[in-house]
N, C-alpha and C positions, 0 to 999 in steps of 0.2 A: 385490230387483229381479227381476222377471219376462221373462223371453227367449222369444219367440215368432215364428214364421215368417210372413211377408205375406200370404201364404195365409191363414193361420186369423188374422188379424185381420181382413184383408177379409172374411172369411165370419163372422166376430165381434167387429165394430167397437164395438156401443153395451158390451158386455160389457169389452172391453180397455179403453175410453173410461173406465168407472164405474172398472176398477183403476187407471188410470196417476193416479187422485185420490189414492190412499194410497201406492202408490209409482211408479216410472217402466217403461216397459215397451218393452223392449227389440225392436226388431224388424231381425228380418234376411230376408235375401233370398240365397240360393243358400249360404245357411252362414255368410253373412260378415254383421256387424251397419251395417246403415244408416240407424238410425233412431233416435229415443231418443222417447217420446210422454210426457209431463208433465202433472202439474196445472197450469193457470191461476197459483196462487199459488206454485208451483215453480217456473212461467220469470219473473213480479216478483220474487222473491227473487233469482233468478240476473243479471237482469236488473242491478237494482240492486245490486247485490257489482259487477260487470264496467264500474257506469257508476263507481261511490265506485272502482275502481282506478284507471279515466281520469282523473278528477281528480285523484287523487292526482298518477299521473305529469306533468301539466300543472303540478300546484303546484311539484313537484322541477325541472321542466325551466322553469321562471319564474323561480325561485330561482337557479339557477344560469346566465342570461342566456337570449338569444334568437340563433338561427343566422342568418347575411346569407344571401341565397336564392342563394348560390352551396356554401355551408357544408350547406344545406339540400338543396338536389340530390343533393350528394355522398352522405348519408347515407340519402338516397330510392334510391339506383341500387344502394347493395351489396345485396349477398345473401348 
């Protein structure tokens, strides 16, 4: 994984663009990292692993009933 500062990707966009295909490329701004730049078939892949998890948890939370939209509040309001 390649780390690189916003600066020099903005001043070497097509170039960070061609690496972040073989790996992902890390960019920060004032030292601290804010950014992650990916292949195309990097964020489908990620994509779909995070939707197959949401179904899963829909499958488990089906299986085990359905909340009444007072039970459902409750659980929306904690933190």
């Amino acid at each position: 994984m390649k780390t690189v500062n916003a600066t020099e990707v903005k001043n070497r966009f097509g170039q960070y663009l061609e690496t972040s295909l073989s790996e992902p490329v890390v960019i920060e701004k004032t030292g601290r990292a804010v950014a992650v730049m990916i292949s195309m078939a990097d964020y489908e892949r990620l994509s779909a692993l995070e939707d197959s998890y949401w179904a899963q948890r829909a499958l488990e939370a089906e299986k085990s009933g359905f909340l009444d939209p007072q039970e459902s509040l409750s659980v929306v309001l904690k933190k």
